[in-house]
C-alpha positions in Angstrom: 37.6 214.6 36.6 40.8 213.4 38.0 42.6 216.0 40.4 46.7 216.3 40.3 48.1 217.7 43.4 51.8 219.5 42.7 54.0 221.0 44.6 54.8 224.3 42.8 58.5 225.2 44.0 59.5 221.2 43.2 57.5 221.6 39.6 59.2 224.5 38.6 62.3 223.2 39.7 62.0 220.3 37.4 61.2 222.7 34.8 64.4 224.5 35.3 66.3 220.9 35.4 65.0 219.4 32.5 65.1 223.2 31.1 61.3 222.7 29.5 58.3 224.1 29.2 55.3 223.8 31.4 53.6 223.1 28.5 55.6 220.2 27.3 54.7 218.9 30.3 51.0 219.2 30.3 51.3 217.9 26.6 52.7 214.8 28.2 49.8 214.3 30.4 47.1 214.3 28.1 45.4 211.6 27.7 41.8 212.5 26.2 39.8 213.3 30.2 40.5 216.3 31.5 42.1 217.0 35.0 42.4 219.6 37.7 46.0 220.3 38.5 46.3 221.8 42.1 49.2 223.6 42.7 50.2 223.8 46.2 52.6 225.7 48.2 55.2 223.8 50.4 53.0 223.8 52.9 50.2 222.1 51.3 48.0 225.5 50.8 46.5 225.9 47.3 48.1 228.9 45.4 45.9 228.2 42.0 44.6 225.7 39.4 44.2 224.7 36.1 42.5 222.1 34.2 44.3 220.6 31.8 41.9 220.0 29.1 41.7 216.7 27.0 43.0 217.4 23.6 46.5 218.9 22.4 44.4 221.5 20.6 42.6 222.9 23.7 45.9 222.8 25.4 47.4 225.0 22.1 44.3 227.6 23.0 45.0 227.6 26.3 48.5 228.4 25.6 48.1 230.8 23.3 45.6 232.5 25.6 48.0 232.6 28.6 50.6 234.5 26.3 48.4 237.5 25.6 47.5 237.2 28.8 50.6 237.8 30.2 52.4 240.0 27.4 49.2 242.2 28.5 50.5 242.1 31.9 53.9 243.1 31.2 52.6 246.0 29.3 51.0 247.0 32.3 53.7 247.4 34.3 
């Protein structure tokens, strides 16, 4: 599995710019393997992961999953 190191402030940054999704962005990278995103802080300390499955399908499930996920959270608050 390949491993993708980011930088999270300049990633969400970009999304902000470009004014896009994160998921656009991981639909871009798909390419039928799956890979570990790493998402670092500007120090180079991991904050969290996610691996960005293979197929725009997972990726749809994944999506979807993250969105109950966090309405739940916002509920909860």
């Amino acid at each position: 599995m390949k491993n993708i190191q980011i930088t999270a402030s300049l990633f969400f940054d970009l999304l902000k710019t470009r004014d896009t999704s994160m998921w656009e962005i991981f639909s871009q990278m798909i390419d039928g393997e799956e890979k570990e995103i790493v998402f670092m802080d500007d120090d180079g300390k991991v904050l969290f992961n996610y691996i960005l499955p293979a197929t725009q399908a997972e990726l749809a499930k994944d999506q979807k999953k993250f969105a109950k996920e966090y309405a739940e959270k916002l509920t909860q608050q």
